[in-house]
C-alpha positions in Angstrom: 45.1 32.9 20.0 41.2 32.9 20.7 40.1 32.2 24.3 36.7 30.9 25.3 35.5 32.9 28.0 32.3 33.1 29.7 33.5 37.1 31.2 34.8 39.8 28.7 35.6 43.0 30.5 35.7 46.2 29.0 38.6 48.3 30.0 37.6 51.5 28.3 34.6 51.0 30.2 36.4 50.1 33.4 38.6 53.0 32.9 35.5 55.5 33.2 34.7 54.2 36.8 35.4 57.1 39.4 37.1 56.2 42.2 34.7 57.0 45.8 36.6 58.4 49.1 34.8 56.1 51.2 35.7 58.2 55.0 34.2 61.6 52.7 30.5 60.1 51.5 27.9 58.1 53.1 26.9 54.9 51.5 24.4 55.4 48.5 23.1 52.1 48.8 21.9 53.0 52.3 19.3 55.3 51.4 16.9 53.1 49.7 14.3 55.6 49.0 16.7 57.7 46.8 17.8 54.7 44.8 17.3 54.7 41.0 17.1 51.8 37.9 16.1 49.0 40.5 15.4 45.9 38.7 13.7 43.8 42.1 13.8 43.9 45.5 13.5 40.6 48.0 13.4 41.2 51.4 17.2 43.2 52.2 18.7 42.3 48.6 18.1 45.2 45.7 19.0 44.2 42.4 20.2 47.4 40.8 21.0 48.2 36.9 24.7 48.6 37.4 25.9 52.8 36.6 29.1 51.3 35.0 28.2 47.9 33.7 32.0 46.9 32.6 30.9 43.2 31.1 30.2 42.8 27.7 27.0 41.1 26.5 
């Protein structure tokens, strides 16, 4: 049975996401100046190229 669907998510990809221990880091996206692969930036919003990008196409 085919599906038309606008999202296909990539579980092998998904599977390679490391899980973060919020309460033992600090926020990376607080420290702007040390942020990498930024597509724009309007006013507060940073579009970032994403480190685990889990959506095909």
């Amino acid at each position: 049975m085919e599906t038309n669907s606008l999202l296909t998510f990539n579980r092998s990809i998904g599977k390679q996401k490391r899980l973060s221990k919020v309460a033992e880091s600090s926020c990376p996206f607080c420290d702007v100046g040390h942020l990498t692969d930024i597509y724009d930036q309007q006013g507060e919003m940073i579009f970032l190229k994403n480190k685990y990008p889990t959506l095909e196409r």
